[in-house]
C-alpha positions in Angstrom: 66.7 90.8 93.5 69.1 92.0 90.8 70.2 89.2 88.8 72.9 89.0 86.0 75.0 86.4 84.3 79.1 86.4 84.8 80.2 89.5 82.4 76.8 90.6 81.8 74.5 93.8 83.0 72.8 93.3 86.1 69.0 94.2 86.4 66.0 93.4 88.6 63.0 91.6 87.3 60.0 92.9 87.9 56.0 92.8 87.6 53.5 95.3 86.7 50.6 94.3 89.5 50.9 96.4 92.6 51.1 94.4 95.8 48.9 95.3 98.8 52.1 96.7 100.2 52.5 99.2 97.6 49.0 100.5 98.0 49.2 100.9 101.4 52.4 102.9 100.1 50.9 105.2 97.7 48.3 106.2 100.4 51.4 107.1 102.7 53.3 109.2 99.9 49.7 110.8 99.7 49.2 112.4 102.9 52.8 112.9 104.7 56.2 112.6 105.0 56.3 109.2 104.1 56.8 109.9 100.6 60.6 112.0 100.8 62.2 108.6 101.8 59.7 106.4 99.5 62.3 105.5 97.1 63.6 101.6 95.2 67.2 101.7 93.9 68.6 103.5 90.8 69.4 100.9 88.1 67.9 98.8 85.4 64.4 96.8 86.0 62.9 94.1 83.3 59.2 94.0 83.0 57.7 90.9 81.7 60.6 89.3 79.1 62.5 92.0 77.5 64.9 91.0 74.8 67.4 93.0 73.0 64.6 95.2 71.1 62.0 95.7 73.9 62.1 99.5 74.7 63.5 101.7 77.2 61.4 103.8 79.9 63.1 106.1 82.4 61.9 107.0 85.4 62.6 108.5 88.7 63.7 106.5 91.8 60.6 107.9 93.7 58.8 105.0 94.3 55.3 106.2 93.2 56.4 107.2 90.0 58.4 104.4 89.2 55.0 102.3 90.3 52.6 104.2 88.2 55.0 103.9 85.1 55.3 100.0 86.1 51.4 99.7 86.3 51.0 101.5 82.9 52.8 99.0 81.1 51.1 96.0 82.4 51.8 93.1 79.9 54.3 95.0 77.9 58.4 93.2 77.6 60.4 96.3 78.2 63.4 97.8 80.6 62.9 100.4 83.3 65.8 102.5 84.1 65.8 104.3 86.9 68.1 107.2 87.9 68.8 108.0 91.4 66.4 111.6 92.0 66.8 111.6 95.6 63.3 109.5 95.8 62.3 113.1 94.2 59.3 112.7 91.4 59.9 113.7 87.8 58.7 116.8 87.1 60.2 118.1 91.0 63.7 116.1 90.0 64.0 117.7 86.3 63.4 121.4 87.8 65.9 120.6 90.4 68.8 118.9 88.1 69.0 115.2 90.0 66.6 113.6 87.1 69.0 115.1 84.2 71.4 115.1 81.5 74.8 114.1 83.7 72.2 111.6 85.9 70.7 109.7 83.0 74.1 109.5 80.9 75.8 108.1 84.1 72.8 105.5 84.3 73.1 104.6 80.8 76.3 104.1 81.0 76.8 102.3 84.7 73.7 99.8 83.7 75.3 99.6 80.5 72.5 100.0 78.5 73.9 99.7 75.1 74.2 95.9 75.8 71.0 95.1 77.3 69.4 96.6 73.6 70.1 97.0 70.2 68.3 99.9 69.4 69.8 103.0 70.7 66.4 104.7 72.0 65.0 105.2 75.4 61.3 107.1 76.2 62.0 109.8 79.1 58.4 110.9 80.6 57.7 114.6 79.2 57.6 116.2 82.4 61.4 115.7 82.8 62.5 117.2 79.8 63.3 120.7 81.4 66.1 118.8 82.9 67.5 117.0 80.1 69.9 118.0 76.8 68.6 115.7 74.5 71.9 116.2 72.5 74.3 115.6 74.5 72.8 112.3 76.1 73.0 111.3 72.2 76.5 112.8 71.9 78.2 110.9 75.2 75.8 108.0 74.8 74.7 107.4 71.5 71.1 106.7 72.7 68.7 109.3 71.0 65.7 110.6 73.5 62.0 110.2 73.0 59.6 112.0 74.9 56.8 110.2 75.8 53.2 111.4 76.9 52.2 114.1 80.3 50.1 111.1 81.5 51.6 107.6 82.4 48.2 106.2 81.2 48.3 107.1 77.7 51.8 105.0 77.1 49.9 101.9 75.9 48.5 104.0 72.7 51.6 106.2 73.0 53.7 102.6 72.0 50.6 101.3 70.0 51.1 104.7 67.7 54.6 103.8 67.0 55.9 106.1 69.7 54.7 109.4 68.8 52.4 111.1 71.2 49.2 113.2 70.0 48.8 116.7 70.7 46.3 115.1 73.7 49.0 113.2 75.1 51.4 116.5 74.9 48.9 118.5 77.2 49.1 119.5 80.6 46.0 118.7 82.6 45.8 119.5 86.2 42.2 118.6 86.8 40.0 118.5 89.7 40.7 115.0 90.8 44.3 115.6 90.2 43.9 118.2 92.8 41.9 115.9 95.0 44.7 113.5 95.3 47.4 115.7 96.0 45.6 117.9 98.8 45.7 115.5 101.5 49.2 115.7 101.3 49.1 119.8 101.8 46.4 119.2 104.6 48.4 116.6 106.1 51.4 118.5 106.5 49.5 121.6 108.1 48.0 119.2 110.5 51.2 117.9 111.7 51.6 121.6 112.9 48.4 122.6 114.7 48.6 121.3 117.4 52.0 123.1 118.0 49.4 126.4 117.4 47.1 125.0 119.8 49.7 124.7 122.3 50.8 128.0 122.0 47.4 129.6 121.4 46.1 127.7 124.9 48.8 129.5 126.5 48.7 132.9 125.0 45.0 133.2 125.8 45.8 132.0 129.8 48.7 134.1 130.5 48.6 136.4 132.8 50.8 138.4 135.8 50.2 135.3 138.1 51.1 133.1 135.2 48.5 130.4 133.2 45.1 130.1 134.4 43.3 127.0 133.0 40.1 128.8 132.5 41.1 131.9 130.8 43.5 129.6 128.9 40.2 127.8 127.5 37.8 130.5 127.3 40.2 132.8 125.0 41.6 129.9 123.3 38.9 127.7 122.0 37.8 130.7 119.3 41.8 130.5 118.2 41.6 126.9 117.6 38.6 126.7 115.7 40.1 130.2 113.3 43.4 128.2 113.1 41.6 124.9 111.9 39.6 127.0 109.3 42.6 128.6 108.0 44.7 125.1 108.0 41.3 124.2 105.6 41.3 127.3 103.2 45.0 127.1 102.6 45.4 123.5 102.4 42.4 121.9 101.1 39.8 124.5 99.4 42.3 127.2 98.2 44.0 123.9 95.8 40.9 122.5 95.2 39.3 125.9 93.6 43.0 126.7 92.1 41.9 127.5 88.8 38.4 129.6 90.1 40.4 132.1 92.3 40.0 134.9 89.9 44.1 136.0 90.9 47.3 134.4 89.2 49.9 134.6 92.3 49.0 131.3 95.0 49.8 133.6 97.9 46.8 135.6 97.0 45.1 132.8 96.3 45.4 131.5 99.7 44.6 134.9 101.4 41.4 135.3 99.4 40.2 132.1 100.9 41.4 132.4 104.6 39.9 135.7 104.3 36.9 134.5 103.6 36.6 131.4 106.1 37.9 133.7 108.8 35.3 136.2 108.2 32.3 133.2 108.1 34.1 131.9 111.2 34.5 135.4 113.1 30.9 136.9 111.6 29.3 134.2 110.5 30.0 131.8 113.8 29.8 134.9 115.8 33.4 134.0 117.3 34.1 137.6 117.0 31.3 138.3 119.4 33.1 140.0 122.7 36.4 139.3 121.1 38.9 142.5 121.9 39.3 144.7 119.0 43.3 144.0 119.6 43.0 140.6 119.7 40.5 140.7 116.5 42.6 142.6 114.4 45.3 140.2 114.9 43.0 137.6 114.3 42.8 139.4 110.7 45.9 139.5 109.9 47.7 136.6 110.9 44.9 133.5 109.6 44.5 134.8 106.5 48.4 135.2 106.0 48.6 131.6 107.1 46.5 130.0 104.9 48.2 132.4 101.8 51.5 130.8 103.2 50.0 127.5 103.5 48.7 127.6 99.6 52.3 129.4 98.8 53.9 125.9 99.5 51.1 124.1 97.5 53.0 125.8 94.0 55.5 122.4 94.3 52.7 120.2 93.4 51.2 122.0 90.3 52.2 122.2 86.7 50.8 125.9 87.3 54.0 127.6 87.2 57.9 127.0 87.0 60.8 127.0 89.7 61.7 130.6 88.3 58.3 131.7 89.2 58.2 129.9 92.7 61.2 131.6 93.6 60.1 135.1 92.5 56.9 134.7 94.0 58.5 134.3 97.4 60.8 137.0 97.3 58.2 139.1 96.4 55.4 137.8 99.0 58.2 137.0 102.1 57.7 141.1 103.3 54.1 140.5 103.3 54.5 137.2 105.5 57.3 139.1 107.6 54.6 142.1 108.1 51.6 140.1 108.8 53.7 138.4 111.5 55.3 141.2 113.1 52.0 143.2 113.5 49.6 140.4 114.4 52.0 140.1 117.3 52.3 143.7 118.5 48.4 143.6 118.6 48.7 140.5 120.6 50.7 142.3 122.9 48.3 145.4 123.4 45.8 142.8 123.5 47.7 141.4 126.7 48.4 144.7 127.9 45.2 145.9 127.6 44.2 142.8 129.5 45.6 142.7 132.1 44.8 146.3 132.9 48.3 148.0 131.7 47.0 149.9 129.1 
């Protein structure tokens, strides 16, 4: 509850200890769409009992990051102020311009900062410096910008050290359990979709001149499902889990590598390929491994692996390659059919 005396800034109190509630939260944000309207409100927050020269943190109104910061500076007095990202995360809001320089000078100034503290400083978190002008915050605000460390964690010695960060707390680590957390959210996502691709596979593989026949439907299908699940795996869980190991720098070809390699275990391996048309296995070749590169392609928005300028070039250069794969995995579907029902 936001409380403030007659004349004075308003903020809400708050505490550093997650509640069972926001657990359960942070699992949500983890693995769906939970997390694009998992959001608390712009404004000012006191942890503990700020006074006029506690410090200022900023953060994003994305609930887990404002959490993770809050959790970080258990039993430290200081103000959060949160600017309104669109319950986007830092480092996403600072490429796209909602956590930056007009956003946190018209949160400085609606919260009115300058008379909630003495000191004219405030700690942004590293990751959102692309989107901020340092200057001109100072200029229209007259609060000067620290940076603080990559890692929430590290704040505590960051504060400790007078608030300078070491060249540790400066680097960008996107380790393996960093990439643990955030692939149930890419797998989750696919998921959602397959069984849309199950649905359309069990009827691809039963239709015929006097329409869908359940038993053709299951005995062509079943291989499809188990290929689609594989490639749902390789470009959503194992191709950002082995990010760094995939001996290529562009995450489409990243993604194909993989599919390409569960599909062949799954086709040759599983013997799923055994009996399978040569139509319907050449299609099977180019569109699961294209899938799983797209499916990795979208995994680019959760790394510190490359830029928004990057992302974007990346797709216009790999969209003719999805737009290809697409176009010819269905014309040999449709010779497969053909051929199939005994018109070619």
């Amino acid at each position: 509850m936001a409380i403030s005396l007659v004349g004075a800034p308003r903020f809400t109190p708050v505490s550093s200890e997650w509640s069972d509630r926001d657990r359960w939260g942070a699992v949500r944000a983890r693995v769906g769409n939970f997390r694009m309207g998992y959001r608390v409100e712009p404004g000012l927050y006191a942890l503990g009992n700020p006074d006029m020269d506690s410090p200022v943190f900023a953060s994003a109104n994305y609930k887990l990051s404002f959490d993770t910061l809050r959790r970080a500076l258990k039993d430290a007095a200081c103000w959060i102020l949160v600017l309104d990202t669109k319950a986007i995360n830092v480092w996403c809001a600072a490429g796209r311009g909602t956590f930056g320089t007009e956003e946190l000078v018209e949160r400085i100034q609606k919260s009115r900062l300058d008379e909630v503290v003495r000191h004219r400083a405030i700690v942004l978190p590293q990751l959102g410096a692309p989107g901020v002008q340092a200057h001109v915050v100072e200029k229209q605000t007259g609060f000067h910008i620290r940076f603080g460390p990559v890692d929430a964690k590290d704040i505590p010695a960051y504060i400790a050290a007078g608030f300078k960060a070491t060249p540790a707390m400066r680097r960008v680590r996107f380790s393996l359990r960093d990439r643990l957390i955030l692939a149930p959210m890419e797998l989750g996502q696919s998921l959602m979709r397959y069984p849309a691709f199950v649905l359309a596979a069990f009827l691809l593989a039963g239709v015929g001149p006097r329409g869908v026949i359940f038993g053709e439907a299951w005995t062509g299908g079943w291989p499809l499902f188990i290929l689609g699940l594989g490639s749902v795996l390789a470009g959503s869980f194992l191709a950002p889990v082995m990010l760094p190991f995939i001996p290529v720098r562009a995450f489409t070809a990243k993604g194909w590598i993989l599919g390409a390699a569960v599909n062949a275990v799954l086709l040759h391996g599983a013997r799923l390929a055994a009996g399978m048309d040569p139509f319907l296995l050449a299609a099977c070749w180019l569109f699961f491994p294209a899938a799983s590169a797209y499916m990795m392609l979208n995994f680019t928005g959760s790394t510190t692996f490359t830029s928004p300028s990057g992302v974007r070039k990346e797709i216009r250069i790999s969209l003719p390659f999805f737009i290809a794969s697409l176009a010819l995995a269905a014309a040999a579907l449709v010779l497969w059919k053909l051929k199939q029902w005994s018109l070619l």
